[in-house]
C-alpha positions as CSV (number, residue, x, y, z in Angstrom):
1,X,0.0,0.0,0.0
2,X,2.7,2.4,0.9
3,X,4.3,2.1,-2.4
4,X,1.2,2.4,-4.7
5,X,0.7,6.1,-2.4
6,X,4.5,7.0,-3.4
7,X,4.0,6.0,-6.6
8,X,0.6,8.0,-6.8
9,X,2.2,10.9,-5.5
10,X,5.8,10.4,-7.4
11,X,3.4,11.0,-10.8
12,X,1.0,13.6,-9.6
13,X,4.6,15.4,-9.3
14,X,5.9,14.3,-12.4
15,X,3.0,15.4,-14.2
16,X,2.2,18.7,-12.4
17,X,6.0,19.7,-13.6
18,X,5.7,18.7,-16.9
19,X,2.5,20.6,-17.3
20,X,4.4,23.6,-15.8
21,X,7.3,22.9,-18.4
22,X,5.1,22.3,-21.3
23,X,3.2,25.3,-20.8
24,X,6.3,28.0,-21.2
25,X,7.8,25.8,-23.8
26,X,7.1,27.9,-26.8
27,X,6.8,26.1,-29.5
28,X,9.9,26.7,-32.3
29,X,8.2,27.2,-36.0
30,X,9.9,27.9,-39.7
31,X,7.5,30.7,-41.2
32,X,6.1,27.8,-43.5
33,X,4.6,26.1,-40.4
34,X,3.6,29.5,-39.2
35,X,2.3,31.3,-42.0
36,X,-1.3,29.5,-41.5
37,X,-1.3,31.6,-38.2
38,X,-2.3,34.8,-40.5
39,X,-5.1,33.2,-42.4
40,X,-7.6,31.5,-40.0
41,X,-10.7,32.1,-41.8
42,X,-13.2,31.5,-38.5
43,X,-15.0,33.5,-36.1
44,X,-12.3,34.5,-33.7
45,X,-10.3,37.8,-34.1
46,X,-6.4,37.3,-33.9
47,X,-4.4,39.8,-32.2
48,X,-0.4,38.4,-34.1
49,X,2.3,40.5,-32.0
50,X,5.9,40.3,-33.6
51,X,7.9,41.2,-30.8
52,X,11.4,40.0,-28.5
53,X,12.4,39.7,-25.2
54,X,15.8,42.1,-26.2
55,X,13.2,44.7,-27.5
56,X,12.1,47.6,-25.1
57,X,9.4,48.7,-27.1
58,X,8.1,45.4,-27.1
59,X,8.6,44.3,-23.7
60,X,6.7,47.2,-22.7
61,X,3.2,46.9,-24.4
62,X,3.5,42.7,-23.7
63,X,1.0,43.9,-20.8
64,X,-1.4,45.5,-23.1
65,X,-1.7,42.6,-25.1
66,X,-2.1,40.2,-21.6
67,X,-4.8,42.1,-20.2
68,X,-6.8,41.9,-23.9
69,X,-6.5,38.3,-23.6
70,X,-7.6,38.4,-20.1
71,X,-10.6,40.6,-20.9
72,X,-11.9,39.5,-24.4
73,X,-10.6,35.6,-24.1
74,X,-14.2,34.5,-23.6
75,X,-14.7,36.8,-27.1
76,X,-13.5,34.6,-29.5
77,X,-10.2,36.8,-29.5
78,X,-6.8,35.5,-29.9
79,X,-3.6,36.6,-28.9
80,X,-0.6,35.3,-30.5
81,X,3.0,36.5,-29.4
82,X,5.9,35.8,-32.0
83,X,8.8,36.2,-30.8
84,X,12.3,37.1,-32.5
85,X,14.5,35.6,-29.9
86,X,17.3,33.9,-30.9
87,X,16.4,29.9,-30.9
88,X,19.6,29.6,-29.2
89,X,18.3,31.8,-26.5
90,X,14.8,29.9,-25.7
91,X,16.2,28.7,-22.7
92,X,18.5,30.7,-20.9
93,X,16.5,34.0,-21.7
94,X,13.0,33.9,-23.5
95,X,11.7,31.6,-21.0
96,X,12.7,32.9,-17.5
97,X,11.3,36.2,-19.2
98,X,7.7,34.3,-19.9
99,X,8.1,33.1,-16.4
100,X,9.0,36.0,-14.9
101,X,6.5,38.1,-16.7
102,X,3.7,36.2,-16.1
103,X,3.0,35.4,-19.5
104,X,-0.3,33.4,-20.4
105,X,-0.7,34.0,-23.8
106,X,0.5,31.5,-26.4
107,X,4.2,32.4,-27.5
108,X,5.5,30.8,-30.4
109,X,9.4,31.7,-32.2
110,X,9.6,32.3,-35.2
111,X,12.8,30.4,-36.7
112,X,13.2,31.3,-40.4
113,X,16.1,33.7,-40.2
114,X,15.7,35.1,-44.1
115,X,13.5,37.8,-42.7
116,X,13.4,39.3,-46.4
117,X,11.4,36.0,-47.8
118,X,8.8,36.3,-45.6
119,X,8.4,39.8,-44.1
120,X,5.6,40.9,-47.3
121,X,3.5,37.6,-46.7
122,X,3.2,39.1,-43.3
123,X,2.0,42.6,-44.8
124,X,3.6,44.5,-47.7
125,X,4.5,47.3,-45.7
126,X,6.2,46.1,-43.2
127,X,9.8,47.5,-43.0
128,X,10.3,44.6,-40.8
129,X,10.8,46.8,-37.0
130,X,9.3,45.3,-33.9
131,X,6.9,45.2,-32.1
132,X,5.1,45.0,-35.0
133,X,1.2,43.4,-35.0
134,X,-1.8,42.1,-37.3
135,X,-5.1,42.3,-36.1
136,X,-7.4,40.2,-38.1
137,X,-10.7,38.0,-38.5
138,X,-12.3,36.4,-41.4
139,X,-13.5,39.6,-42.7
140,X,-10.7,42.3,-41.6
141,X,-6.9,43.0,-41.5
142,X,-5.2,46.0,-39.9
143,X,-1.0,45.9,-39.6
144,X,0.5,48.6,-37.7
145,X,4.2,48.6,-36.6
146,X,5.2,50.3,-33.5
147,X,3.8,50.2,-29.8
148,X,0.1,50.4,-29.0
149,X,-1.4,51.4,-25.9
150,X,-4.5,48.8,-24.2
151,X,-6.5,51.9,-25.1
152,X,-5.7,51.6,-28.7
153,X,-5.8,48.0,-28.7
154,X,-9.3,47.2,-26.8
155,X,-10.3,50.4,-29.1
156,X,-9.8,48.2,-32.3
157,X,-10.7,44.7,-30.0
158,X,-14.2,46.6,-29.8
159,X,-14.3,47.1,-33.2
160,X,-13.7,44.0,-34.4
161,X,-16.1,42.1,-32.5
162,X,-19.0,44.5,-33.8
């Protein structure tokens, strides 16, 4: 009896880590596997952040984009954070930061280092600066690069979803 209770507990432990684990484990994608990400045709709205842990700019509207997902995740609204960290770096620096930051929103890297192949499939105009972010639905696409506020972004969540 005493082992089946150790063993019971020994995988209740195994498996509450591994959840932990598997949860911040971003998941690593070329922009072939990616590129299906900016053409879901459904009734959801995406909110696609391009972003990295190294970038200020970026760091420092990640809590806008947390607090949409918060607020509207019952919506049918989406947030996606791409990050350009360095694959190399998944470990020793984009995760702690997930960690650290609280993040909850799926993260995925983007691993497809010939930024000039696919930058125009993400939009034409984009010179290619971070943060950078597509909002779209079936019916809608808006691309703006730079920093938005929560104001600007629940102003265009609100929009959306009308």
């Amino acid at each position: 009896m005493r082992f089946k209770v150790i063993t019971s507990t020994g995988l209740v432990i195994i498996w509450l880590l591994s959840s932990f684990t598997l949860k911040h484990q971003p998941r690593v994608l070329a922009f072939s596997d990616f590129e299906p990400h900016l053409h879901f045709s459904n009734d959801t709205t995406y909110l696609v952040n391009f972003w990295a842990s190294w970038c200020t700019p970026c760091v420092n509207e990640l809590p806008a984009f947390e607090k949409i997902s918060e607020e509207y995740g019952n919506d049918k609204v989406k947030v996606l954070l791409v990050s350009l960290d360095f694959p190399k770096q998944i470990d020793s620096r984009l995760i702690p930061f997930i960690e650290k930051n609280g993040i909850k929103s799926e993260v995925m890297v983007l691993n497809d280092p010939d930024a000039n192949k696919w930058i125009n499939k993400v939009d034409a105009e984009w010179s290619g600066s971070i943060p950078a972010t597509l909002i779209y639905n079936s019916g809608t696409r808006t691309f703006h690069e730079g920093v938005y506020t929560y104001e600007e972004l629940r102003s265009l969540v609100e929009q959306y979803l009308q």
